[in-house]
N, C-alpha and C positions, 0 to 999 in steps of 0.2 A: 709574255711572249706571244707574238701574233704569227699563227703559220700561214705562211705563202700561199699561194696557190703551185706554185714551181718548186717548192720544195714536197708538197704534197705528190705531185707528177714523182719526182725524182725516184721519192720512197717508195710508190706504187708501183713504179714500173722498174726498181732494183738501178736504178741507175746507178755511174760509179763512184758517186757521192753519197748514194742513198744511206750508206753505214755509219757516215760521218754526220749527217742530218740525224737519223735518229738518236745517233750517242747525244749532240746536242739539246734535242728534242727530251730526252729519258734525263740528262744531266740539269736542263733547268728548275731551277726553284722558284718559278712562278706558275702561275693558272695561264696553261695555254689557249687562244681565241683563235678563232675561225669566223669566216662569216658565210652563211648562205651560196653568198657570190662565189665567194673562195672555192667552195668543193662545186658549186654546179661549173665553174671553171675549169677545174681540176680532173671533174669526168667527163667533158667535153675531151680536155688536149688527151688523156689515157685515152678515147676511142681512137680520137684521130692517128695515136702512136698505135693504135695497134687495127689500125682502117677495119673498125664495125662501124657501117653503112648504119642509117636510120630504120633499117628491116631488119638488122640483126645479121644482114649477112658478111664477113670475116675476110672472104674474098678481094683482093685489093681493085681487081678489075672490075668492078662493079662501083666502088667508091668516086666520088667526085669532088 
């Protein structure tokens, strides 16, 4: 099984699929892959959903 980068987003950020992806996820019987890209992808769109700026700061008016 190959995990997404979008379903990786889903699960992190409780989306309303998130439960269904993991039962998925815990249900298969194979070795799940990932790549590199995948999660440096994955914590890129989580900052973006939750606007941390490149300093750390949380504030959405600050973001660009």
């Amino acid at each position: 099984m190959f995990l997404d980068a979008s379903a990786v987003v889903a699960i992190m950020t409780r989306a309303k699929d998130a439960d269904l992806l993991l039962s998925k996820v815990a249900a298969g019987r194979t070795t799940i892959h990932y790549s590199s890209v995948t999660m440096f992808e994955a914590v890129i769109a989580v900052a973006r959903k939750n606007a941390i700026s490149i300093h750390g700061n949380s504030d959405r008016r600050h973001c660009r």
